[in-house]
GUDOKOL-134929 format. One record per residue: residue in one letter; x, y, z of N, C-alpha, C, O in turn; residue number from 1. Coordinates in Angstrom, 3 decimals, decimal comma, padded with zeros to 6 digits. Each point is the difference from the previous one (the first is absolute). Layout:
% residues N
["A" [X Y Z] [X Y Z] [X Y Z] [X Y Z] NUM]
...
//
This chain:
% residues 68
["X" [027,728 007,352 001,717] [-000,897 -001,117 000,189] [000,071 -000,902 -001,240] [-000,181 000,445 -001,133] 1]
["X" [000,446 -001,709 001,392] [-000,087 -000,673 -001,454] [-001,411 -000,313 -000,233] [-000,927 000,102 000,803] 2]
["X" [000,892 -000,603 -002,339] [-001,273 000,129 -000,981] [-000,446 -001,295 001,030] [000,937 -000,519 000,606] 3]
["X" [-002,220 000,000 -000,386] [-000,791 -001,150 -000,455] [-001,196 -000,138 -001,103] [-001,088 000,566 -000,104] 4]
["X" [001,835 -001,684 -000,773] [-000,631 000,379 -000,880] [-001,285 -001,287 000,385] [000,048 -000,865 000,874] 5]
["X" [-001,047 001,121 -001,801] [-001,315 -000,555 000,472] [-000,940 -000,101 -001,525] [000,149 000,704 -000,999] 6]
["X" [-001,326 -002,035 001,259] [-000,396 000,643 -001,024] [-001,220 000,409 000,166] [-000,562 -000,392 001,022] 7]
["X" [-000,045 001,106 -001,775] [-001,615 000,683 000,497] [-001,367 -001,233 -000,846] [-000,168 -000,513 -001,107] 8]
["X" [-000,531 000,523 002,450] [-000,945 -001,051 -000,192] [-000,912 000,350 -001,040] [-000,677 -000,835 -000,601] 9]
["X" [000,658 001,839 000,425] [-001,177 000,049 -001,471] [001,149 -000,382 -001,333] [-000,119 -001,106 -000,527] 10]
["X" [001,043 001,916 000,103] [000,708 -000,528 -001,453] [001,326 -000,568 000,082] [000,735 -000,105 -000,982] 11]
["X" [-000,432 -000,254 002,130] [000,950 -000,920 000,526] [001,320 000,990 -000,537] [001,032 -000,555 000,375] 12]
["X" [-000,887 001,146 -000,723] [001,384 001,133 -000,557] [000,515 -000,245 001,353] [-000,817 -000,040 000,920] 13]
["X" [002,679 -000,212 -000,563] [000,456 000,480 000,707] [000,418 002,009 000,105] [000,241 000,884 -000,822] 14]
["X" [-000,339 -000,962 002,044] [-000,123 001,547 000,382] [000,605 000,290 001,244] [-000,214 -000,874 000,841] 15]
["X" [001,220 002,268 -000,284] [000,424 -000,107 001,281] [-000,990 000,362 000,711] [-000,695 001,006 -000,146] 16]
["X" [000,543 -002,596 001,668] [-000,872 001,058 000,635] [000,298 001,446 000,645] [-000,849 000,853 -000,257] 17]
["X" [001,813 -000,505 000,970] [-000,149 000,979 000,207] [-000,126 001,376 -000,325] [-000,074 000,934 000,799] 18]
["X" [000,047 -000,863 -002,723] [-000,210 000,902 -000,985] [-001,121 000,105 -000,001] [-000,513 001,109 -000,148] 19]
["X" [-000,406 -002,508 000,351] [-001,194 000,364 -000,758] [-001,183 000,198 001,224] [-001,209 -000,047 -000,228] 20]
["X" [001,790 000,266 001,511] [-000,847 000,482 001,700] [-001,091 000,070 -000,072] [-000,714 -000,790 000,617] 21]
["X" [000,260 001,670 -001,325] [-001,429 000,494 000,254] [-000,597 -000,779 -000,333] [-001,089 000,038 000,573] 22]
["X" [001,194 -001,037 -001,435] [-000,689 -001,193 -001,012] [000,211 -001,039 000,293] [-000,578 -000,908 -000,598] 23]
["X" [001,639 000,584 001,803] [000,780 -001,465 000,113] [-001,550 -001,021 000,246] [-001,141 000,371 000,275] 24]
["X" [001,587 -001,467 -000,462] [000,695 -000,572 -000,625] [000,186 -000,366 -001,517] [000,595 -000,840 -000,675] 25]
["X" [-001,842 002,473 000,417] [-000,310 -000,354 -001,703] [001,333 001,280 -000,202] [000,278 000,883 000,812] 26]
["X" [000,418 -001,164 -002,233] [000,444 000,580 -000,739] [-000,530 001,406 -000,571] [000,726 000,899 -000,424] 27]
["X" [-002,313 -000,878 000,502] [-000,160 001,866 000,001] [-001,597 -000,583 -000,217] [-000,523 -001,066 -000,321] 28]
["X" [000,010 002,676 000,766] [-001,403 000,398 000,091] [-000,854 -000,793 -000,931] [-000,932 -000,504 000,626] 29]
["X" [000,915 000,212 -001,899] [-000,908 -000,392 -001,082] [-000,027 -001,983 000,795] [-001,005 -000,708 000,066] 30]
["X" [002,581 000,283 000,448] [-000,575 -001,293 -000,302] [-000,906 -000,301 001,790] [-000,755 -000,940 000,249] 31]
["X" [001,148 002,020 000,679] [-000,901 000,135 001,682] [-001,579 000,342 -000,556] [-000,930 -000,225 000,775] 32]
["X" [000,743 000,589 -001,679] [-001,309 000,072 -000,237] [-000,347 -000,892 -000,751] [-001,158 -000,377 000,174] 33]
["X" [001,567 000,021 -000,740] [-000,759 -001,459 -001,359] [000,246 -001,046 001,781] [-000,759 -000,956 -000,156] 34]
["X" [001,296 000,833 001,286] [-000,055 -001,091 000,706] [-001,028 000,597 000,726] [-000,655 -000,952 000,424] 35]
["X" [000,039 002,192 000,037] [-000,931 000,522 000,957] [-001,411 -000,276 -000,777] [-001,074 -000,004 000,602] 36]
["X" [001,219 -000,271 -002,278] [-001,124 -000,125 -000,891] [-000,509 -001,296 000,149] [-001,209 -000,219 000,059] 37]
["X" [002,210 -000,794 000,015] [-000,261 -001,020 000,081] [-000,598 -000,487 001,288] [-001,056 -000,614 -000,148] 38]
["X" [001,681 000,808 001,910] [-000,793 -000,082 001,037] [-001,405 000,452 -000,253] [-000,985 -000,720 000,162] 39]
["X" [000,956 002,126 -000,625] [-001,067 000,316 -000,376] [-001,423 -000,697 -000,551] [-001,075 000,099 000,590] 40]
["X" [001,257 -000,706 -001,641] [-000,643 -000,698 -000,763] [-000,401 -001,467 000,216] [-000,885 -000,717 -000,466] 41]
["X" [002,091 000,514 001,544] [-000,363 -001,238 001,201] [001,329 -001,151 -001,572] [000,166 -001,192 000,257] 42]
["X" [000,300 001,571 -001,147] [000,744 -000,883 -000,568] [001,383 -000,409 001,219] [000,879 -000,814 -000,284] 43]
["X" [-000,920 001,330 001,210] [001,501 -000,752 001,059] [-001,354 -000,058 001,267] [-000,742 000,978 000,090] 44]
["X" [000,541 -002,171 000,806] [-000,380 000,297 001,000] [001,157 -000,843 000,956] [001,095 -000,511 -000,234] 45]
["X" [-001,887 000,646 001,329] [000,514 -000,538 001,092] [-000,743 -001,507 000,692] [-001,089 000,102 000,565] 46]
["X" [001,875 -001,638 -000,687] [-000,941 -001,271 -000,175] [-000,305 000,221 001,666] [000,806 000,456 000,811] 47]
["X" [-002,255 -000,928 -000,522] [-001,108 -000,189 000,978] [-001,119 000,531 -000,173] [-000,153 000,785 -000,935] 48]
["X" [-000,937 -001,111 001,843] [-001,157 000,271 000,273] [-000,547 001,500 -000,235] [-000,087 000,720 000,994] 49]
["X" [-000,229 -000,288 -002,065] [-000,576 001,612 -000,024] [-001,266 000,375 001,571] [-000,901 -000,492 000,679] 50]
["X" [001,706 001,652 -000,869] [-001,115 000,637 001,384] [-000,514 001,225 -000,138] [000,566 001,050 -000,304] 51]
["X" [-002,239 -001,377 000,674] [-000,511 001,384 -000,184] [000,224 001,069 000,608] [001,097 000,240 000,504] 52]
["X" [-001,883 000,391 -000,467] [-000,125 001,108 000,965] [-001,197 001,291 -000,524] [000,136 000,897 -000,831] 53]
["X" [-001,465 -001,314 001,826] [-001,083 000,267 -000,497] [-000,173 001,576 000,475] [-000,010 000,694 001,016] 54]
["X" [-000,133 -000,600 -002,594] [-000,285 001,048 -000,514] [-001,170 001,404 001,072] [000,115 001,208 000,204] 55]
["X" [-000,812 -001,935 000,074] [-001,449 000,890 000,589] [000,514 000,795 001,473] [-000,637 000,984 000,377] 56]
["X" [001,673 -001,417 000,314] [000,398 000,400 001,495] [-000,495 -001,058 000,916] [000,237 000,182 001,194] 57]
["X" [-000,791 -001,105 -001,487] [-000,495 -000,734 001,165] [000,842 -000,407 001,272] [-000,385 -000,317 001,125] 58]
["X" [001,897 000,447 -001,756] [000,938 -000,580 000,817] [000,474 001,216 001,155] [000,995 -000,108 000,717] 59]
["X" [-001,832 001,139 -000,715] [-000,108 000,974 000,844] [-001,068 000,267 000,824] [-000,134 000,993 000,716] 60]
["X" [-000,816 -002,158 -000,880] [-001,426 000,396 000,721] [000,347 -000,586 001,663] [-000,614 000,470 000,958] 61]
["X" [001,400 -001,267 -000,837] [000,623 -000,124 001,392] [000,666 000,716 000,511] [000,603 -000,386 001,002] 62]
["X" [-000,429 001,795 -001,506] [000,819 001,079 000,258] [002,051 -000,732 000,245] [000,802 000,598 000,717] 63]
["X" [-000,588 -001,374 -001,183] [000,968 -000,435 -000,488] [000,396 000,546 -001,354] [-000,831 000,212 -000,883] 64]
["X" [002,522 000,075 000,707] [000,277 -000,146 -000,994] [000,944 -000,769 -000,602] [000,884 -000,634 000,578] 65]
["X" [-001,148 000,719 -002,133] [000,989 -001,711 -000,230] [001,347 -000,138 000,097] [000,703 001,010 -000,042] 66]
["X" [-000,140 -002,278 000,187] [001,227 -000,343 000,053] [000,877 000,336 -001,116] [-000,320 -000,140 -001,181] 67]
["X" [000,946 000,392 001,415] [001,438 000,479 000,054] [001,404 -001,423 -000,505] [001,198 000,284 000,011] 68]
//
């Protein structure tokens, strides 16, 4: 299989992806977690309208459950 090489979105290092699988498209474990830290912390979101989703169950008192 030939290399593709790539680079990983947290420290931009090129890296093969298919060496680094378990981690693709990051280059290894330390930099998939500094990017899961960051979703985390809300520093990467996703642009639109935030949506709740209330907390108490109410959205079950119609014996409905929520969407999907």
């Amino acid at each position: 299989m030939k290399a593709l090489m790539i680079k990983c979105p947290t420290c931009k290092q090129g890296h093969n992806y298919y060496q680094s699988k378990p981690w693709s498209p990051f280059c290894c474990e330390r930099c998939r977690l500094i990017d899961l830290g960051a979703w985390v912390s809300e520093e990467h979101k996703i642009k639109g309208e935030s949506v709740s989703c209330p907390t108490d169950g109410s959205f079950l008192a119609n014996g409905s459950s929520p969407q999907k």
